[in-house]
C-alpha positions in Angstrom: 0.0 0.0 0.0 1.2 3.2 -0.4 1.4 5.7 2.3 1.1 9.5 1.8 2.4 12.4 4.1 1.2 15.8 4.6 1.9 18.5 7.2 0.4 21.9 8.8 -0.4 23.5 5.1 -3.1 20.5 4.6 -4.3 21.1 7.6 -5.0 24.7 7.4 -6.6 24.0 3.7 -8.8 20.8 4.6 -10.1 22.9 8.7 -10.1 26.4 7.5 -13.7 28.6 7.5 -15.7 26.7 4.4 -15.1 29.4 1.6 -11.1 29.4 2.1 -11.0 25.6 2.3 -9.1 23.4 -0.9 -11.5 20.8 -2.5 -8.5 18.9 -3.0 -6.8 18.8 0.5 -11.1 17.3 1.4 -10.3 14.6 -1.5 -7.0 13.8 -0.5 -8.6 12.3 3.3 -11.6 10.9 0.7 -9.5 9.4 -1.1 -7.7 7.5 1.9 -11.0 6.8 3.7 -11.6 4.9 0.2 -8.6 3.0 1.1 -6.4 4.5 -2.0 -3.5 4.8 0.6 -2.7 5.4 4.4 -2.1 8.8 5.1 0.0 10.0 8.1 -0.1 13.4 9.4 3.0 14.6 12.5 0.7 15.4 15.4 2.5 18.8 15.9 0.8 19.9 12.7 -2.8 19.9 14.2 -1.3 22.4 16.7 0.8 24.4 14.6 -2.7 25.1 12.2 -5.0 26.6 14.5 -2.5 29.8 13.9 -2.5 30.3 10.4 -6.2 29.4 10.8 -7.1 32.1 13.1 -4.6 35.0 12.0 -4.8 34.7 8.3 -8.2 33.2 7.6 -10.9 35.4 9.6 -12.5 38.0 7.4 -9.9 40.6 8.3 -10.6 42.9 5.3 -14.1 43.5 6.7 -13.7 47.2 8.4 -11.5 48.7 5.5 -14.7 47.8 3.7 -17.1 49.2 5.7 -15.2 52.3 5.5 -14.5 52.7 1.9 -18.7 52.2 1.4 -19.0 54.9 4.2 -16.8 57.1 2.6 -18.1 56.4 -1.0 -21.8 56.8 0.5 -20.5 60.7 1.5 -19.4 61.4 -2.0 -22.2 59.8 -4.0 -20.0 56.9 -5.5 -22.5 54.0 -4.9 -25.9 54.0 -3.7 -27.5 53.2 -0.9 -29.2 49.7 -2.4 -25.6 49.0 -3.1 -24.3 49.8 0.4 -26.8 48.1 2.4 -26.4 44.8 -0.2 -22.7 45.1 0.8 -23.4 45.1 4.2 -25.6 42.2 3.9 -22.8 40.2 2.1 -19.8 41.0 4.9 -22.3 40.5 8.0 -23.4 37.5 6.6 -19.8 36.1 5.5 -18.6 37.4 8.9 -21.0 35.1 10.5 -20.1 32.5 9.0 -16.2 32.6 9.1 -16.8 32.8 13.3 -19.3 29.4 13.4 -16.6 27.9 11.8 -14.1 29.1 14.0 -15.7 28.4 16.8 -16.4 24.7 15.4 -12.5 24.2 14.8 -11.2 22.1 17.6 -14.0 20.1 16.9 -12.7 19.6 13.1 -9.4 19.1 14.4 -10.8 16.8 16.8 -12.5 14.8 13.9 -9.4 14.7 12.2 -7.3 13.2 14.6 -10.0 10.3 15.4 -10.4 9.7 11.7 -9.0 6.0 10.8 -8.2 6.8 7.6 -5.5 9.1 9.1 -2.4 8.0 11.1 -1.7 10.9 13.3 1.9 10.6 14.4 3.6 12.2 17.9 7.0 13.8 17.4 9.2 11.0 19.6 12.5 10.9 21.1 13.9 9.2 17.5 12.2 12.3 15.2 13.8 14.2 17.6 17.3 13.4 17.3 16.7 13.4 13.6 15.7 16.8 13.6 19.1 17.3 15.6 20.8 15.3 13.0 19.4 17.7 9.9 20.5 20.8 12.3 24.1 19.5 11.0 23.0 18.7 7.5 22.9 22.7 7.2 19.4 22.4 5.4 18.5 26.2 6.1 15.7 25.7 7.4 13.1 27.0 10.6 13.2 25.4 13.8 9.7 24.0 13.2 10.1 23.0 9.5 13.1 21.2 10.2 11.2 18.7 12.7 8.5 18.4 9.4 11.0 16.1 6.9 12.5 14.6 10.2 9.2 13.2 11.2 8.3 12.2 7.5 12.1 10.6 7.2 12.0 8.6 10.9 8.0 7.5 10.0 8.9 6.3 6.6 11.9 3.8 8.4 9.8 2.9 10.6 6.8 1.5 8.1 9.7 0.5 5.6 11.0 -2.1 9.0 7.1 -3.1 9.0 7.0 -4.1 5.4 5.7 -0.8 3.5 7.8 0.0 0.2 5.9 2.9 -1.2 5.7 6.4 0.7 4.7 9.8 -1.0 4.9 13.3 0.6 2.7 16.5 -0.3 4.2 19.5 0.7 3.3 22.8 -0.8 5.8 24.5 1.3 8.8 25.7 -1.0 11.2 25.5 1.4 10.1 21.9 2.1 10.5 21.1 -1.9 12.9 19.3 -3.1 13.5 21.4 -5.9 14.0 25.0 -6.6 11.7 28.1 -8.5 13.6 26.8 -11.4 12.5 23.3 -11.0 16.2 21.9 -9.8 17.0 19.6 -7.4 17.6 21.0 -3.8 20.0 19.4 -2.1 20.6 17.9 0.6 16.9 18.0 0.8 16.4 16.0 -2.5 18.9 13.4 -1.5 17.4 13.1 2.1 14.0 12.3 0.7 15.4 10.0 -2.0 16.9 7.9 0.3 14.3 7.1 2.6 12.4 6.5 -0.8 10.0 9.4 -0.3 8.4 10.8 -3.2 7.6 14.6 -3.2 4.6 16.1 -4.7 3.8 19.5 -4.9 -0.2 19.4 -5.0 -2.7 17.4 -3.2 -3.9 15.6 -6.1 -1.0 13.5 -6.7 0.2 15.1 -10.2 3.3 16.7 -10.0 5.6 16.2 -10.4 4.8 13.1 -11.9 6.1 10.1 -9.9 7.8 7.5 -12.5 6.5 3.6 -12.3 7.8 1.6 -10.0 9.4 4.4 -8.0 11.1 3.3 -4.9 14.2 6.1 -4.3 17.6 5.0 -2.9 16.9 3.4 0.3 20.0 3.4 2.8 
């Protein structure tokens, strides 16, 4: 079976308030509920979303709107059938981005019951990997440094249980493998190479296109 990986950016895109939320990062759990793969998910990840979910995703554009239709109101630029329809439209947005804020440990919740997801705690073994990619000099944060450390150690581990075929989704650049131009990134490339992870950079699977048979350079 194959076993996929994905981090905080699939959380934040599968839990955030329903009109920011990616169809794709809903069919990539689908898709493992249907028993397509096994996907795994670091548990530091539920954790790390609720952040980006709150400071990024609440309707934060909402005053300088109400402002501009004030202001346009005073100077005869829209009228006020258009204002009040506005209104309508950000109050009722508004509401809805804080139900679903207010439902999102609940979602998170959800997730980390859900059988079709392996939810993974960062052990003493990740940890000393994400030690051990300190020295690698892969230039990256704290935090995203213990990401490929968790996917590397987790990917050893199933690989000792049998499993032969992992896959990682990362949308992250600096997670990539490869560069804005599309070349490989090392040490990063050769890291997930040789634990016989392979890297895509949607949630659909796609791209970049993973050849037959693919099983990297396990150590």
């Amino acid at each position: 079976m194959l076993h996929v990986f994905v981090e905080t950016n699939w959380v934040v895109d599968y839990a955030a308030p329903a009109h920011y939320r990616v169809p794709a990062a809903a069919r990539l759990l689908d898709r493992a509920r249907n028993g397509e793969f096994r996907l795994h998910l670091p548990s530091i990840s539920l954790s790390e979303a609720r952040r980006p979910i709150f400071a990024k995703q609440q309707s934060r554009h909402s005053d300088t709107i109400r402002q501009f239709l004030k202001w346009s109101r005073s100077k005869g630029l829209i009228t006020p059938i258009d204002d009040e329809a506005t209104r309508r439209v950000l109050g009722a947005m508004e509401r809805q981005v804080h139900a679903d804020l207010r439902a999102l440990d609940l979602s998170l919740r959800t997730l980390m019951d859900d059988p079709a997801l392996d939810v993974f705690p960062l052990d003493s073994s990740i940890l000393e990997k994400t030690l051990e990619l300190t020295l690698d000099k892969l230039d990256l944060h704290p935090f995203d440094q213990a990401v490929p450390a968790a996917i590397l150690v987790r990917a050893e581990t199933l690989r000792a249980d049998g499993a032969d075929q992992f896959a990682f989704c990362e949308l992250d650049s600096d997670l990539q493998p490869w560069d804005k131009k599309g070349n490989s990134k090392q040490p990063l490339a050769a890291l997930y190479d040789g634990a016989g992870v392979w890297v895509y950079g949607d949630f659909v699977m796609k791209t970049p296109r993973r050849p037959e048979g693919w099983t990297g350079r396990p150590a």
